[in-house]
N, C-alpha and C positions, 0 to 999 in steps of 0.2 A: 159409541163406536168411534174407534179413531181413525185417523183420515191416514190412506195408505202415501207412506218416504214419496218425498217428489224426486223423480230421480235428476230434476237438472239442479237440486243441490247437493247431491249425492255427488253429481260429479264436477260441482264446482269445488267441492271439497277434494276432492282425489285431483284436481287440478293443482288448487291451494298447496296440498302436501306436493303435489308435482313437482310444482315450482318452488317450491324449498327445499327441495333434494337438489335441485340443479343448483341453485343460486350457493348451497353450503362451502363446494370446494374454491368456488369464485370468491367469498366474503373469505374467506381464509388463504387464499393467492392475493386478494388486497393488503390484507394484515400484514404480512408476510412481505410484498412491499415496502410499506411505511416503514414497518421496522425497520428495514435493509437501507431505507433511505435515510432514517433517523440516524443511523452509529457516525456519520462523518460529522454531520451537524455536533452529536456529542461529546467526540473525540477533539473534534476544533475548539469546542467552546469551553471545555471540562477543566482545558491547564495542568499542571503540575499537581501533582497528587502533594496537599498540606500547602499548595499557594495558596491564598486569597485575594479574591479579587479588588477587597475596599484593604487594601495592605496600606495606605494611606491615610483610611480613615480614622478618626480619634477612637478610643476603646467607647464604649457605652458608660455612658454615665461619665464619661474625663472630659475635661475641660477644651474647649472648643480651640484656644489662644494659651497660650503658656504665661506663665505670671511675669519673667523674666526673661529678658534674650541670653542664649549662649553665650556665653565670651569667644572672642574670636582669637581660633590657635591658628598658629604659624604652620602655612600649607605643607605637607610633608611630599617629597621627592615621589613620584608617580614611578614603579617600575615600569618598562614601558614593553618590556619583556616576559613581560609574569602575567599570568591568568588563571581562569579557573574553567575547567571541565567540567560543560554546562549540559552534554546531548553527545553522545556515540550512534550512529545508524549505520546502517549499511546499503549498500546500493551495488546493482548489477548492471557490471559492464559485457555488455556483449561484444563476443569473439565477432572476428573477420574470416571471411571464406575465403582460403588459398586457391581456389578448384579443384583442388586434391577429392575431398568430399563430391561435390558436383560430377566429377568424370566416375568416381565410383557408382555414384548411385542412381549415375545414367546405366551404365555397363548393366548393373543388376538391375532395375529396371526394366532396361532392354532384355534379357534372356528369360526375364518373370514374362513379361508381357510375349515375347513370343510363344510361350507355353499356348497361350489361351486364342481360340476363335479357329478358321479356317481361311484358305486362301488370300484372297486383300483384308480380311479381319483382322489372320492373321499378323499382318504387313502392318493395320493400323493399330492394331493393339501393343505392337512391339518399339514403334514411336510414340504411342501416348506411354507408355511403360517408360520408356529412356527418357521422356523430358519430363515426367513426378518423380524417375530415380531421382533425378539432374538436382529437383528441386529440392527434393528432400534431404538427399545425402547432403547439400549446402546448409539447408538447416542443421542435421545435424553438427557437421563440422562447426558452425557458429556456437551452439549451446558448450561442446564439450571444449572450444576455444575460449569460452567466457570468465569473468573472473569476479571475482565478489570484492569490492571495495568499502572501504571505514573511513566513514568521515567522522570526523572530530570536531564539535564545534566550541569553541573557546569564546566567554567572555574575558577581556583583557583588563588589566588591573584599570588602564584610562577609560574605559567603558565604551570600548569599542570591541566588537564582534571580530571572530576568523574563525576561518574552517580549516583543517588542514586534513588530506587526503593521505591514509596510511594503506599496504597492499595486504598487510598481514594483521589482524586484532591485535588491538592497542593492549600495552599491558596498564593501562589505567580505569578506574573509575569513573562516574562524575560525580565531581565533589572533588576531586583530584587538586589539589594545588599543579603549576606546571609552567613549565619556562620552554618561548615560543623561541626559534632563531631559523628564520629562513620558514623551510615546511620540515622541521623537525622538533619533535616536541620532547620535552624531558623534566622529568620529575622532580619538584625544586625540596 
């Protein structure tokens, strides 16, 4: 004769599975984390797609010291004007609010919001209305005053770095050869 299911295992099982149904969407919002936190760490440390990081090191199996020194050539004339297009990005400049925006989207604010409530509701729905217009039509006006900026950044033939800031997409590469004068760049 077998001994009849205890039921306080029966329901520590049905606990057990409980408690892994809840914990499932948790353990996959943590994952889901990490990964999200991992991409910058990646992105920092990954470099130049075909750099290397040991670009100084001897090849494998080459010799450590070189058998003979170079001979020493006659320093050649440093353009000091010339570089190379090393990085294109862009960047967002945010517009400025005239008021123009702001008085608008007080106005319709105010007329939305007196739509809604009654008596002093009324009254206070149509000032909270006129100053989210206020705020928002500012917003807006900002975003559609905004402008998209190119930076350029140039290694210089004496191995000095500059950025130069262009309003319109550069018609260059990187890899570009290019000739720096002032903040205008041009193709050598």
């Amino acid at each position: 004769m077998s001994a009849p299911p205890n039921p306080s295992s029966a329901l520590a099982a049905g606990s057990a599975a409980e408690r892994l149904r809840r914990m499932y969407p948790l353990a996959i919002a943590i994952g889901a984390v990490c990964l999200i936190a991992a991409v910058p760490f990646v992105v920092t440390h990954s470099g130049r797609p075909g750099a290397s990081a040991n670009a100084d090191a001897p090849a494998p199996g080459g010799p450590l010291t070189s058998a003979a020194p170079a001979p020493a050539l006659a320093p050649t004339p440093v353009c000091r004007e010339c570089g190379e297009v090393v990085n294109i990005r862009t960047s967002r400049k945010e517009g400025e609010g005239s008021g123009v925006g702001a008085v608008a989207g007080g106005v319709v604010g105010g007329v939305l919001g007196h739509q809604v409530g009654a008596g002093r509701g009324k009254e206070a729905m149509t000032v909270l209305g006129a100053i989210g217009g206020a705020f928002g039509g500012n917003q807006v006006e900002k975003q559609v005053k905004a402008k998209t900026l190119y930076l350029v950044d140039i290694r210089m033939a004496d191995g000095s770095a500059r950025t130069i800031t262009e309003n319109a997409p550069p018609n260059l590469s990187v890899g570009a050869q290019v000739r720096v004068t002032g903040n205008t760049i041009a193709p050598r």
